[in-house]
N, C-alpha and C positions, 0 to 999 in steps of 0.2 A: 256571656263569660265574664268574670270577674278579672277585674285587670289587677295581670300579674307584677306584686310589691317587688320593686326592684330598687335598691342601692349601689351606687357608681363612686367607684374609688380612685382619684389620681390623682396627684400632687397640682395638676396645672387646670387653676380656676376656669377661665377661657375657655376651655376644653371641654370640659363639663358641661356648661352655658351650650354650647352646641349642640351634645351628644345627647343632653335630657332632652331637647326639642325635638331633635330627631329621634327618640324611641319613643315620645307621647304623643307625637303626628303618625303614626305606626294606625293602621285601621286594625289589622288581626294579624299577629293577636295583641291584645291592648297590655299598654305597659304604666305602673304607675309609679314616680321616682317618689320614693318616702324618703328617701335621706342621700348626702352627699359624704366622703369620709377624706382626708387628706393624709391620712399617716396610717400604719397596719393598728395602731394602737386603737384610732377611729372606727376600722374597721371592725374591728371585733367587740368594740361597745355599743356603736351602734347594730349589728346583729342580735347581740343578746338585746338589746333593750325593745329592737322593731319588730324581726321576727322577721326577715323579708324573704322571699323565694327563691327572688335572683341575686346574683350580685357580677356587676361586671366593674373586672382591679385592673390595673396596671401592674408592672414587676418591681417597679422603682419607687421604692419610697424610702426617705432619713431616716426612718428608723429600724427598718428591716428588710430584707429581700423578701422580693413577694413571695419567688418558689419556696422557700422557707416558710411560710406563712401557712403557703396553701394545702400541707398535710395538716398544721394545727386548727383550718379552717375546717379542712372535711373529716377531722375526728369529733371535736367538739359541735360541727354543726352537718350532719352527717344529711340531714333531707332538703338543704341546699344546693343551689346547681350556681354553679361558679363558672364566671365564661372571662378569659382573659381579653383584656384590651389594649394591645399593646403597640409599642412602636418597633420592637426588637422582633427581627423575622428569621434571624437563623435559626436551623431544622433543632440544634441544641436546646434553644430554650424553648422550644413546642413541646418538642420532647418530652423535655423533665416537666414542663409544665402538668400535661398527661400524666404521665406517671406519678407527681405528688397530688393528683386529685381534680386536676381542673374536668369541667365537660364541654370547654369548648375554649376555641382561640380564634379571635376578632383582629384581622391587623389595620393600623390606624391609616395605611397607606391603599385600602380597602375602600371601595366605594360602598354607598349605602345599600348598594342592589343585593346584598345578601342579605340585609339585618333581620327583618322579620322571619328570614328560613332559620339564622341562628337563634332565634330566643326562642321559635316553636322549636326547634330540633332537641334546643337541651332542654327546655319542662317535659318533653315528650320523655326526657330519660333518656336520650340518645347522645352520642359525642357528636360536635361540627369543627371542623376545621376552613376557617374560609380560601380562599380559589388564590391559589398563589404561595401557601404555605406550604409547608413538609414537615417531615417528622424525620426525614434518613436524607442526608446530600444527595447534592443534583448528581446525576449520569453522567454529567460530563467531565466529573475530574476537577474543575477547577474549583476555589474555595470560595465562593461569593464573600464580598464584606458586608458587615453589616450598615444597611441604609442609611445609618450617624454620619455626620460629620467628622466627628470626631467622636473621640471613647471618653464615656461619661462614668460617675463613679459604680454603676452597675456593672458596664463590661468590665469595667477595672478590675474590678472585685472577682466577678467570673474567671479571672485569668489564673488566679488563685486557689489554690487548694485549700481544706480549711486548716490543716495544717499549717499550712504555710500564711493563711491568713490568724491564726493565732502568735506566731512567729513573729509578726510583723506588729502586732499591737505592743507586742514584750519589747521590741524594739524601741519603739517611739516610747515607752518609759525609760528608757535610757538603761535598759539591763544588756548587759555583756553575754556571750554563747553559756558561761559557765551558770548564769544564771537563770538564762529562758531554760536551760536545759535542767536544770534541779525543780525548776516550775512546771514544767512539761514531762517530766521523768522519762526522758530521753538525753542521749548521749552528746557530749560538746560538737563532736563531729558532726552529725546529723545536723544539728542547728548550724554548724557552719555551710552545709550544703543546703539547707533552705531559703539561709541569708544569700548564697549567689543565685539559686534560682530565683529569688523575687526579687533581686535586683534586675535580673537578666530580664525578668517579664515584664518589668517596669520601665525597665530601657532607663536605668539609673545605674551611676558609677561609685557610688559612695554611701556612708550612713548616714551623714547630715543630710546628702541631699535625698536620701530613702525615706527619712523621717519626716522634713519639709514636703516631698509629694505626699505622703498618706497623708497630712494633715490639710492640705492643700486642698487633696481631692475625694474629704470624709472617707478614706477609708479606715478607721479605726473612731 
């Protein structure tokens, strides 16, 4: 069998160094890393330029969200099989992931005992979810957190509507309701009600201090 061209995308070098060794120590089915990418930007020039089969991303990258990404990945590159790798386990972002195109989701807090069932499951054409994920909340009611420490600029951003995340870029320019809202072609009121809902998400009292967190924590 020809070992399947795979490229591995995430922001954290180290990581990599890892995860290549463990898919090329893989006996069947055999995996071969052609290329590494660090930014969505990476990722899409190195597919068009390799051609590769697989490609396993992460969600978090500075210059775009992954789920964002991964509809433009499976229209422009439609006979690629895209398996997420990630550190983010809430059933949310499985979810959408599925639904914008992934065929499979790998979590980082995942031992390696599944990996070769995930890389044969999705060339076979098939979706894999590994052992411990979901796609719909737990039965028991409560809201599990996610497994962070703390909230990095991806869940930030997730908290956010993109309404409300376009609201908030107009902001940090230093424009006023009357003028996000002639920009937005929506009304003064509405923009005053998305300024307190994303302060309220933000867990922020004020616009200086609104503007200092997005810039603080890249979201804009």
């Amino acid at each position: 069998m020809t070992p399947i061209r795979t490229v591995l995308a995430d922001i954290h070098h180290l990581f990599l160094d890892g995860f290549e060794r463990l898919l090329e120590d893989l006996d069947y089915p055999q995996v071969d890393v052609v290329a590494r990418a660090h930014s969505a930007e990476d990722i899409v020039s190195t597919i068009q330029n390799l051609s590769p089969s697989l490609l396993f991303m992460e969600l978090n990258f500075a210059d775009k969200d992954g789920l964002e990404l991964l509809p433009e990945l499976r229209k422009e590159f439609p006979d690629l099989k895209i398996c997420i790798l990630s550190g983010y386990t809430d059933h949310k972002f499985v979810k959408e992931a599925f639904q914008s195109g992934a065929d499979g989701y790998y979590s980082k807090l995942n031992t390696i005992d599944e990996l070769a069932e995930c890389v044969n499951e999705v060339m076979l054409g098939n979706t894999f979810l590994a052992s411990g994920l979901n796609i719909t909340p737990k039965k028991n009611g409560s809201m599990k957190k996610n497994t962070d420490a703390f909230e990095d600029r991806f869940l930030l951003k997730k908290k956010l509507t993109r309404r409300e995340q376009e609201v908030l870029e107009l902001i940090t320019k230093a424009m006023n309701n009357k003028e996000i809202a002639e920009q937005l072609y929506i009304s003064d009121q509405t923009v005053g009600v998305h300024r307190k809902n994303i302060m309220r998400k933000l867990n922020v009292r004020n616009t200086v201090n609104l503007i200092k967190f997005a810039i603080d924590h890249q979201l804009v």
